[in-house]
N, C-alpha and C positions, 0 to 999 in steps of 0.2 A: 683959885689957884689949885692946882691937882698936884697930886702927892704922887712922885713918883719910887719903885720898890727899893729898899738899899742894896746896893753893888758892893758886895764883902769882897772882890776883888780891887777894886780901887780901894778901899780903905785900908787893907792887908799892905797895898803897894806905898801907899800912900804914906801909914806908918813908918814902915822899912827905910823910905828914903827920909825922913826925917830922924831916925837914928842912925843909916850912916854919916846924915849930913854932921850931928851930933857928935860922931865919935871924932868926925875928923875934926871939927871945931875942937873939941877941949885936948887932942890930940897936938893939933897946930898950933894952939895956945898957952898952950903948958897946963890944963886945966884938970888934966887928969893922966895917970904913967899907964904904960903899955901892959905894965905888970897886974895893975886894979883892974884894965880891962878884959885880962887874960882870965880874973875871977868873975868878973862881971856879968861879962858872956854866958855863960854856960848856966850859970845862976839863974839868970832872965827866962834860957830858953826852959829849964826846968820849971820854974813857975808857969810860964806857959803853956806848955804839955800838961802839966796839972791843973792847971785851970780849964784847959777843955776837953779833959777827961772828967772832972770833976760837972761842966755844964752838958756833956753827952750823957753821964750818968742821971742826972737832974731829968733831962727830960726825957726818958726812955719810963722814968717811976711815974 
């Protein structure tokens, strides 16, 4: 069986539609308020921005 290279855009995509699927579920379900996810948001994407500026720096040393 051959190893094929990993596709960072389907996995990028891939994530994404499983946290919109995500927000609309606990959305529609009473599972979480508009207002938690008004902090949520922005919270995520700063971790994330920090995280790969944090693995860009890693491997440039």
């Amino acid at each position: 069986m051959t190893t094929h290279p990993m596709r960072w855009d389907a996995l990028v995509f891939g994530v994404l539609f499983t946290l919109v699927l995500a927000v609309w579920a606990g959305l529609t379900y009473d599972l979480v308020s508009p207002e938690a996810l008004a902090i949520a948001g922005p919270v995520t994407l700063i971790v994330a921005g920090l995280a790969g500026v944090a693995l860009t720096l890693r491997r440039k040393s």
